[in-house]
N, C-alpha and C positions, 0 to 999 in steps of 0.2 A: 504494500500500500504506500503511497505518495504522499510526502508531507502535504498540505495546501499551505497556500501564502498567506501570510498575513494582512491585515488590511494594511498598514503603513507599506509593506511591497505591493498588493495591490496600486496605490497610489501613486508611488517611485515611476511604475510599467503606464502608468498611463500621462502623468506627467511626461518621462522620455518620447510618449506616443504620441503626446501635443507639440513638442519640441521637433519630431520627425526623425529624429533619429534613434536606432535602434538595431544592434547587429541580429543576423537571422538565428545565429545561436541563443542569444539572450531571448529572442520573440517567440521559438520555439519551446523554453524553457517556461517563460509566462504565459504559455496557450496549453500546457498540461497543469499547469499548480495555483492558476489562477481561479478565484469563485465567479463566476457570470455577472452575479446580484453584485460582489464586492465591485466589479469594473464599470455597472451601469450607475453606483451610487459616486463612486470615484469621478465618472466622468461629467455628473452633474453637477458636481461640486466644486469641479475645475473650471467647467464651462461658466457657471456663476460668478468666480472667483475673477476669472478674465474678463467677462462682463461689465462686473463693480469697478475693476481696477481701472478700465478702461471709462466709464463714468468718469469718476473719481478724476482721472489726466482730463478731461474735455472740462471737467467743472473749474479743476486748475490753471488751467490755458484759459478761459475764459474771463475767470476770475483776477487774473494777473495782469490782463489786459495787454499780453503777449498775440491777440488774436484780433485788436481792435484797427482797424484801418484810419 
């Protein structure tokens, strides 16, 4: 029987998978020990994350008046 990953690996695998890089040894290795549920929670939480942060810079830019003509 196969360890499973933990959720903070979970997270690691899917971060690198936002970033695009990813050797096919390592992708192979995350597509046996990974949990499905753990990658589809990881990857909303990333996607949100990117989301906010990206808010977050357009509200700073705005607000600095780095953007005013």
């Amino acid at each position: 029987m196969q360890r499973k990953a933990s959720f903070g690996q979970t997270i690691s695998a899917v971060a690198w998978s936002f970033f695009g890089v990813r050797r096919s040894k390592d992708h192979e290795n995350d597509m046996s020990k990974l949990n499905p549920v753990h990658v589809i929670i990881a990857g909303v939480l990333g996607a949100a994350v990117f989301v906010l942060m990206l808010l977050l810079l357009v509200r700073w830019v705005i607000g600095s008046g780095v953007a005013s003509a």
